[in-house]
N, CA and C atoms as a LAMMPS dump frame, in Angstrom:
ITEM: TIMESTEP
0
ITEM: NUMBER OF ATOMS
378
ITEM: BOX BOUNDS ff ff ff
-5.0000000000000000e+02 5.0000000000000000e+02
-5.0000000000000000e+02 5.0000000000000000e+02
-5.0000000000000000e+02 5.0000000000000000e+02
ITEM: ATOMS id mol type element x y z
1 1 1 N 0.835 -1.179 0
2 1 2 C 0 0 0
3 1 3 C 0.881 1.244 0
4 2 1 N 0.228 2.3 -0.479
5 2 2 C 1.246 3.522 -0.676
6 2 3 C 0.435 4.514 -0.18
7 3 1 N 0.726 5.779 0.145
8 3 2 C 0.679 6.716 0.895
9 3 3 C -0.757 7.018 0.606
10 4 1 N -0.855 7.352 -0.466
11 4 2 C -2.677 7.933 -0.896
12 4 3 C -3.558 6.501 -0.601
13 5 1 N -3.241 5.303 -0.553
14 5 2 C -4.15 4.21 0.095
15 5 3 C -4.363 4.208 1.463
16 6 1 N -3.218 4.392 2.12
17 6 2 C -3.22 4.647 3.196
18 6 3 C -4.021 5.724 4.024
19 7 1 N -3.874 6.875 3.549
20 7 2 C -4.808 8.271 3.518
21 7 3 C -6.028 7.785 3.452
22 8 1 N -6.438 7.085 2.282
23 8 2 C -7.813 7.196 1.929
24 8 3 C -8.836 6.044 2.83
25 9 1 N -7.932 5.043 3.2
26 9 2 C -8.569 3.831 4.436
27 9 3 C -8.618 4.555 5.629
28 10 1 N -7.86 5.647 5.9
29 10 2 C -8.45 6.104 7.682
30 10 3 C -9.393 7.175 6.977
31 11 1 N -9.533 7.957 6.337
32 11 2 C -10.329 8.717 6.242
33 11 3 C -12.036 8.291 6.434
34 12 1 N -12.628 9.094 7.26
35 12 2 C -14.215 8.305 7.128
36 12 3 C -15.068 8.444 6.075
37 13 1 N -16.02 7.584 6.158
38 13 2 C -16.86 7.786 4.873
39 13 3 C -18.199 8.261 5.301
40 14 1 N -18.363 8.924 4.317
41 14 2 C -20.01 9.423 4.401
42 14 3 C -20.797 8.262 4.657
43 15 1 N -21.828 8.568 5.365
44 15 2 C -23.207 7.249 5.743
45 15 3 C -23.076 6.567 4.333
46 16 1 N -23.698 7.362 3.479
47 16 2 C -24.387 6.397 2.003
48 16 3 C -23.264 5.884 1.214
49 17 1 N -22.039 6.208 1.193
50 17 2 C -21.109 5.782 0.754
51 17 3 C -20.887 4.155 1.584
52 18 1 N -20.613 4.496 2.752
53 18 2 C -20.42 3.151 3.684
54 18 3 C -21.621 2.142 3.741
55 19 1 N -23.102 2.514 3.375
56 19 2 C -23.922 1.601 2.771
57 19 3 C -23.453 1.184 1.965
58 20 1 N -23.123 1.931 0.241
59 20 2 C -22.654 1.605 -1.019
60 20 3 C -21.923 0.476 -0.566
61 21 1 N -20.769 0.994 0.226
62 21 2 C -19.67 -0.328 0.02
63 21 3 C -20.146 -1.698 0.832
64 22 1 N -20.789 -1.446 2.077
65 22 2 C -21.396 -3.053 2.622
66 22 3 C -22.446 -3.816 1.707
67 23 1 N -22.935 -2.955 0.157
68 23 2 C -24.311 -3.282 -0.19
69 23 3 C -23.483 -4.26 -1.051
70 24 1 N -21.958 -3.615 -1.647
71 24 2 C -21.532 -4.256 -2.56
72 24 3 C -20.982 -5.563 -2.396
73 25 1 N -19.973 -5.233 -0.915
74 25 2 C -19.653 -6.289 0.38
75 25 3 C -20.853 -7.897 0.014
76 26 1 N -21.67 -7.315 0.43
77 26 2 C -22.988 -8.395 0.571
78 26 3 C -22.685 -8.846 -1.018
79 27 1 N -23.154 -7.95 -2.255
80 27 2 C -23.796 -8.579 -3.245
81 27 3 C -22.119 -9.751 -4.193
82 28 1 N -20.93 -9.05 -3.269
83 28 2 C -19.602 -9.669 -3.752
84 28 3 C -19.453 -11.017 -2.925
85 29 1 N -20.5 -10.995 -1.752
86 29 2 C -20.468 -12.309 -0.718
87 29 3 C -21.4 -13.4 -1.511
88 30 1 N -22.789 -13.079 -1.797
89 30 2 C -23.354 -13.453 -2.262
90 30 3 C -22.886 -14.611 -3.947
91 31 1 N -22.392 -13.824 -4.73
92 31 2 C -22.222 -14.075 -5.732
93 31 3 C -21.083 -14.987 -5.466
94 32 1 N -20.358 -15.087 -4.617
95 32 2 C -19.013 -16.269 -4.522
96 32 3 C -19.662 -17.141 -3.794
97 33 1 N -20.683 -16.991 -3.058
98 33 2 C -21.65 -18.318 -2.219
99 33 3 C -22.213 -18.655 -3.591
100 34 1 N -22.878 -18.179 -4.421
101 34 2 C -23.609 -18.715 -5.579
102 34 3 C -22.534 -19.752 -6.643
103 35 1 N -21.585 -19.024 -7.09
104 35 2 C -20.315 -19.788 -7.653
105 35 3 C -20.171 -20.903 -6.729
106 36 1 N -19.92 -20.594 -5.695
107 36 2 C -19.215 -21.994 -4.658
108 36 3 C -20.557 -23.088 -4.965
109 37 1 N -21.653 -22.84 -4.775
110 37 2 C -22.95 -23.415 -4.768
111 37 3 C -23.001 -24.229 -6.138
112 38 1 N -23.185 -23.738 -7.487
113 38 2 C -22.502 -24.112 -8.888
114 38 3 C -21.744 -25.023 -9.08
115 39 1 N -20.584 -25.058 -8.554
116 39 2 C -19.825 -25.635 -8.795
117 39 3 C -19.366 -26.853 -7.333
118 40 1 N -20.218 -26.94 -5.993
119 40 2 C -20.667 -28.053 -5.682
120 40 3 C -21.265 -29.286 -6.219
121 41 1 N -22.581 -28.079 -6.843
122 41 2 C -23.449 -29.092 -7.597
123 41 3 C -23.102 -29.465 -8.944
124 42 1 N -22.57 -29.356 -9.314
125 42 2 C -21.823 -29.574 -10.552
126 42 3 C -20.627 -31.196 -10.076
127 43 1 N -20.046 -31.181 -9.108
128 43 2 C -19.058 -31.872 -9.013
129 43 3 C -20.084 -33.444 -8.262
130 44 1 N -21.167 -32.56 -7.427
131 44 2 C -22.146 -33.34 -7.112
132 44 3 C -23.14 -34.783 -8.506
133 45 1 N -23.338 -33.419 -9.452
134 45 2 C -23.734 -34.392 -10.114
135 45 3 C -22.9 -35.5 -10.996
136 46 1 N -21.521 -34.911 -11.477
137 46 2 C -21.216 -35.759 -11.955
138 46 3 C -20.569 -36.691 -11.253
139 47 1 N -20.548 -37.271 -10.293
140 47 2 C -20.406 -38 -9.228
141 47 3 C -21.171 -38.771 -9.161
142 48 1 N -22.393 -38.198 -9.456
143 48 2 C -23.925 -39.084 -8.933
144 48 3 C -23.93 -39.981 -10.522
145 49 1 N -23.992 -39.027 -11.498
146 49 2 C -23.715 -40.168 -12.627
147 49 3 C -22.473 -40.952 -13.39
148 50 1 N -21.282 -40.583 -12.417
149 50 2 C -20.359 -41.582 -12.667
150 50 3 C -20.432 -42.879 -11.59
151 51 1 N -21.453 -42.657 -10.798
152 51 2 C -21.819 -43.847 -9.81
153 51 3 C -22.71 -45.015 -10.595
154 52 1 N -23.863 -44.113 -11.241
155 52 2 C -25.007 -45.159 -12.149
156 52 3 C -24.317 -45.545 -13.061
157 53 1 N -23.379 -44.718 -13.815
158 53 2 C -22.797 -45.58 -15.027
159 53 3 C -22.146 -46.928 -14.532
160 54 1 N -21.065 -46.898 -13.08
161 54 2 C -20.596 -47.729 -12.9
162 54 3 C -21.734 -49.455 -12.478
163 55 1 N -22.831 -48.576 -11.303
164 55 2 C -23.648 -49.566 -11.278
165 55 3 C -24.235 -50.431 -11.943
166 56 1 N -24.845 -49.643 -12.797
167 56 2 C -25.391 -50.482 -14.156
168 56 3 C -24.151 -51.116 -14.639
169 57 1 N -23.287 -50.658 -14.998
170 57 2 C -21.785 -51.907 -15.556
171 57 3 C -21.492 -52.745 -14.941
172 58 1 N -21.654 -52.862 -13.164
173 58 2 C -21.321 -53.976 -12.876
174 58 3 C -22.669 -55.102 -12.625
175 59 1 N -23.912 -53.959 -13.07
176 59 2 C -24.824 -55.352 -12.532
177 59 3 C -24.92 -55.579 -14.378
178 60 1 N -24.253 -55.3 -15.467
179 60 2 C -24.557 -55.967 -16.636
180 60 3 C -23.383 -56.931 -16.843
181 61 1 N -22.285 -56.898 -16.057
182 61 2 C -21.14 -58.077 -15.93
183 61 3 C -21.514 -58.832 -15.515
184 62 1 N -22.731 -58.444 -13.945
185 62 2 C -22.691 -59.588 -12.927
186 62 3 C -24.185 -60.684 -13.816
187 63 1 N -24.749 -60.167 -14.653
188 63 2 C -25.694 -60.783 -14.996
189 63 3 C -25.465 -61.719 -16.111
190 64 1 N -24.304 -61.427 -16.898
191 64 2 C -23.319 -61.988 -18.165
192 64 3 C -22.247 -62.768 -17.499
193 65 1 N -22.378 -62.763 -15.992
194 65 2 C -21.584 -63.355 -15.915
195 65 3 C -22.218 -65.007 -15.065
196 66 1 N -23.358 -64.687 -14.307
197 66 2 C -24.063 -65.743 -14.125
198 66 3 C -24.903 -66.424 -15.201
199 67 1 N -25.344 -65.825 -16.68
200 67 2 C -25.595 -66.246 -17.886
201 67 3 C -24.178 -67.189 -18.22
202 68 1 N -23.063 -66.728 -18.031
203 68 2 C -21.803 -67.597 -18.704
204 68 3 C -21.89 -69.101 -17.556
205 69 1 N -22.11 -69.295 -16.492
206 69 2 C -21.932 -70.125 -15.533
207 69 3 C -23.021 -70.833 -15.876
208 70 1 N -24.314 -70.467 -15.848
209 70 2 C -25.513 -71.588 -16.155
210 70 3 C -25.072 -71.914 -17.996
211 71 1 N -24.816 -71.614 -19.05
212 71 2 C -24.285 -72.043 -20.011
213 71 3 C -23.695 -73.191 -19.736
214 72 1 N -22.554 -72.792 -19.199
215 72 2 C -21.519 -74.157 -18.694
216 72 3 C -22.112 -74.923 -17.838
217 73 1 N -22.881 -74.634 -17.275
218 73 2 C -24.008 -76.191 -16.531
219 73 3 C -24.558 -76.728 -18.122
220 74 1 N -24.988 -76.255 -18.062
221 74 2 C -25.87 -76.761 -19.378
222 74 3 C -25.138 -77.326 -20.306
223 75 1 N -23.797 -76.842 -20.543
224 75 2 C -22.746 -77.784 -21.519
225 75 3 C -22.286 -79.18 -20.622
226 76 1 N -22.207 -78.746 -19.265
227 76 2 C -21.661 -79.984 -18.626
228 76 3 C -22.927 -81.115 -18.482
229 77 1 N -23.86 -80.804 -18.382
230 77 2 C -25.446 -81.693 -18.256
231 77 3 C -25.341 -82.397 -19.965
232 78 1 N -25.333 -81.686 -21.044
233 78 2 C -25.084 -82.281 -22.184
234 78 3 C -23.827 -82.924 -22.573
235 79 1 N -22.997 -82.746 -22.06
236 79 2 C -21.548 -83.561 -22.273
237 79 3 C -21.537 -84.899 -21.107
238 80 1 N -22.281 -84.977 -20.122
239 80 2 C -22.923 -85.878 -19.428
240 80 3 C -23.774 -87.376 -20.202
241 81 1 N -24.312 -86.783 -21.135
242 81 2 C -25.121 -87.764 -22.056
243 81 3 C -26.701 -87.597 -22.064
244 82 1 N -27.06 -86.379 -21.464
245 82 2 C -28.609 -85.637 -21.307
246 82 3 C -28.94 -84.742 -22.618
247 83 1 N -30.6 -84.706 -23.059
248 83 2 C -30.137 -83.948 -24.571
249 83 3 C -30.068 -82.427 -23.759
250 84 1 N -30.575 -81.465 -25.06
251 84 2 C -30.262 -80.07 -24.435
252 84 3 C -31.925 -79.585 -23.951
253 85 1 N -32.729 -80.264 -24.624
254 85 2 C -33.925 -79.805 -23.824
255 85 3 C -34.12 -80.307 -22.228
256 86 1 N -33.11 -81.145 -21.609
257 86 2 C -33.135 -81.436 -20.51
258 86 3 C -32.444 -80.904 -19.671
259 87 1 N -31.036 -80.439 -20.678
260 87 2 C -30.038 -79.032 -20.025
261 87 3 C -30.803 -77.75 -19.738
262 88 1 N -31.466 -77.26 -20.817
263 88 2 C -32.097 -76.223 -20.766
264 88 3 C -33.133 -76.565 -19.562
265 89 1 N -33.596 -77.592 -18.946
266 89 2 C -34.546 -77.399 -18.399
267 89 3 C -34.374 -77.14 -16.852
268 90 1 N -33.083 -77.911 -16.683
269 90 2 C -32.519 -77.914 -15.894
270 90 3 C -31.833 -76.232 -15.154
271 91 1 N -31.325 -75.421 -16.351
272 91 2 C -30.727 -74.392 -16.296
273 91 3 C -32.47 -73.448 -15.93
274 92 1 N -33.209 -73.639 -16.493
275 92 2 C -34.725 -72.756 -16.276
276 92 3 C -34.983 -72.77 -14.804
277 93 1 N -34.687 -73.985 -14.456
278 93 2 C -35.502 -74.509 -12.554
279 93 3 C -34.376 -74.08 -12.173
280 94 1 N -33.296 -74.071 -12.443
281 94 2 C -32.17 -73.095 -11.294
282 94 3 C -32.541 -71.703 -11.295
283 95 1 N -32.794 -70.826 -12.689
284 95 2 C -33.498 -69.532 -12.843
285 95 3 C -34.45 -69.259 -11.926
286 96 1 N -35.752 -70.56 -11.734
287 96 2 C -36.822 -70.34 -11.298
288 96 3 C -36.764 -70.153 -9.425
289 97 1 N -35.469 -70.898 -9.438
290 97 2 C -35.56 -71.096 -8.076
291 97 3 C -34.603 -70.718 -7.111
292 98 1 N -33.555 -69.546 -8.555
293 98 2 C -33.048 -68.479 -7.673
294 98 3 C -34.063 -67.692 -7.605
295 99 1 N -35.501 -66.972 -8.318
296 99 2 C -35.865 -65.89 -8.58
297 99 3 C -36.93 -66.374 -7.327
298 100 1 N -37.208 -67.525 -7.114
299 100 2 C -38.283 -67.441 -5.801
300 100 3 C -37.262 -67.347 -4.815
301 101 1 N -36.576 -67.937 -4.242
302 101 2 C -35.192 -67.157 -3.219
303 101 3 C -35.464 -65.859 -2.955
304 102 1 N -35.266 -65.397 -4.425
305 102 2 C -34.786 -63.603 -3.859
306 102 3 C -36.386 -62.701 -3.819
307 103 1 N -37.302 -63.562 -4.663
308 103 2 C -38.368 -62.887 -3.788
309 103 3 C -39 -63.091 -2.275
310 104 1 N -38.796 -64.475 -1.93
311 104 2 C -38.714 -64.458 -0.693
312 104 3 C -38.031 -63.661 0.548
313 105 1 N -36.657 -63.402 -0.047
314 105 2 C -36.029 -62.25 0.567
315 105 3 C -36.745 -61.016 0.719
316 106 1 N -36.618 -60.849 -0.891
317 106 2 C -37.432 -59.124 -0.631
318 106 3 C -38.957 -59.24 0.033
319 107 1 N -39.647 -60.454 -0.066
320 107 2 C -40.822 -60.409 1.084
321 107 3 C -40.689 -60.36 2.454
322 108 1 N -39.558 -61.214 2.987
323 108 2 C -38.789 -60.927 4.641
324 108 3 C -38.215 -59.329 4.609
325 109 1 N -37.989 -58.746 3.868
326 109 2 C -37.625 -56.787 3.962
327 109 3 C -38.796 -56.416 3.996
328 110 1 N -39.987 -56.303 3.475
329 110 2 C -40.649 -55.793 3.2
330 110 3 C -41.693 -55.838 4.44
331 111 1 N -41.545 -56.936 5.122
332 111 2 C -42.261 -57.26 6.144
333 111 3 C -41.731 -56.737 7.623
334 112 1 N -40.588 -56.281 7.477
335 112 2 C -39.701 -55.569 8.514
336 112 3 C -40.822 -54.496 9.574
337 113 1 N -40.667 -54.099 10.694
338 113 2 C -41.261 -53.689 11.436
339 113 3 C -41.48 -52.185 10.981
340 114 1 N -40.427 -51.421 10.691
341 114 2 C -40.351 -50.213 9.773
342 114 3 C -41.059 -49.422 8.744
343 115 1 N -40.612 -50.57 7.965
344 115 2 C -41.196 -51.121 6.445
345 115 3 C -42.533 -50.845 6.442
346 116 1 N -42.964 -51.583 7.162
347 116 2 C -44.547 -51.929 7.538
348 116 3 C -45.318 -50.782 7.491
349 117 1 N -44.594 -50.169 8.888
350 117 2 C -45.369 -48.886 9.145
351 117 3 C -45.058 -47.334 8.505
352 118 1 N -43.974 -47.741 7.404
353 118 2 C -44.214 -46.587 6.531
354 118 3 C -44.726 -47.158 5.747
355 119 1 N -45.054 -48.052 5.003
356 119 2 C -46.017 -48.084 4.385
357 119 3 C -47.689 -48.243 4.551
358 120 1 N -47.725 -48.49 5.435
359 120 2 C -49.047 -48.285 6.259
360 120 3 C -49.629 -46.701 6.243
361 121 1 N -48.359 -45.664 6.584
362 121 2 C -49.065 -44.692 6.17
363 121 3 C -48.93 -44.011 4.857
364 122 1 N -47.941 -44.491 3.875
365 122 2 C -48.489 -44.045 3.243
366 122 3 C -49.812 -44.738 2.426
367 123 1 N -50.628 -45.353 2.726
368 123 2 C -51.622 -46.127 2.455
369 123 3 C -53.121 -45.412 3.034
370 124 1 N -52.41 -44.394 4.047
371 124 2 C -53.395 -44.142 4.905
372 124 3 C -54.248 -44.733 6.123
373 125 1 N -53.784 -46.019 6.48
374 125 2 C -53.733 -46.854 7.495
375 125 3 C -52.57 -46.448 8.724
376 126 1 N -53.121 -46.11 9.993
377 126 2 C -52.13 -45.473 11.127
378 126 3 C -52.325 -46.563 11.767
C-alpha cells in the first residue's frame, strides 16, 4: 500500500457511501456463495452419474456373468449324455428357483417392522 491508500482507508466515509460499500460487500459475498454453490453441484452431479454408469456396468457383468456359468451347466449336463432340452430345463428350474429365493427375501424386507409402518401410512392406514 502507498501513501494515498493509506490516507484514503483512515479517512471516514459518508453514511451512504459506507452503505454503497457493505451493499456491494454483501452482493460480492453473495455471488461467490452462488459460484461456490454451482460448482458443488456440478461436481455433485457428476459423481452421482459416474456412480449409475458404474452400477449399471457392474450389474450388466454380474448378470453376463451368471448367464456364462448356467451355459456351462448346461454344456456340462449335455456332455454328461442328457439332450439339451433337458439341459435347458434344468438351467430354467435353477433360474426359477433363484428368482423365488430372492423374492422371498425381498418379502422378509418388506415385512420388517419399519417397512410396515411406513407403508401403512403411506396407504393411509395409522
Amino acid at each position: 500500500m502507498d501513501r494515498q491508500e493509506a490516507e484514503a482507508a483512515d479517512r471516514p466515509l459518508f453514511p451512504g457511501q459506507s452503505v454503497s460499500e457493505i451493499l456491494g460487500s454483501v452482493r460480492a459475498l453473495v455471488a461467490d456463495e452462488a459460484d461456490l454453490l454451482a460448482a458443488e453441484a456440478n461436481v455433485a452431479v457428476r459423481t452421482l452419474v459416474a456412480c449409475v454408469v458404474f452400477a449399471v456396468a457392474a450389474a450388466v457383468l454380474g448378470v453376463l456373468g451368471i448367464a456364462a456359468l448356467l451355459a456351462m451347466l448346461a454344456i456340462q449336463i449335455v456332455e454328461s449324455g442328457y439332450s439339451w432340452p433337458v439341459a435347458l430345463g434344468c438351467v430354467f428350474l435353477t433360474c426359477a428357483l433363484g428368482s423365488a429365493a430372492l423374492i422371498f427375501m425381498l418379502r422378509g424386507l418388506t415385512l420388517q417392522e419399519l417397512f410396515a409402518a411406513s407403508r401403512g401410512e403411506l396407504r393411509g392406514k395409522v
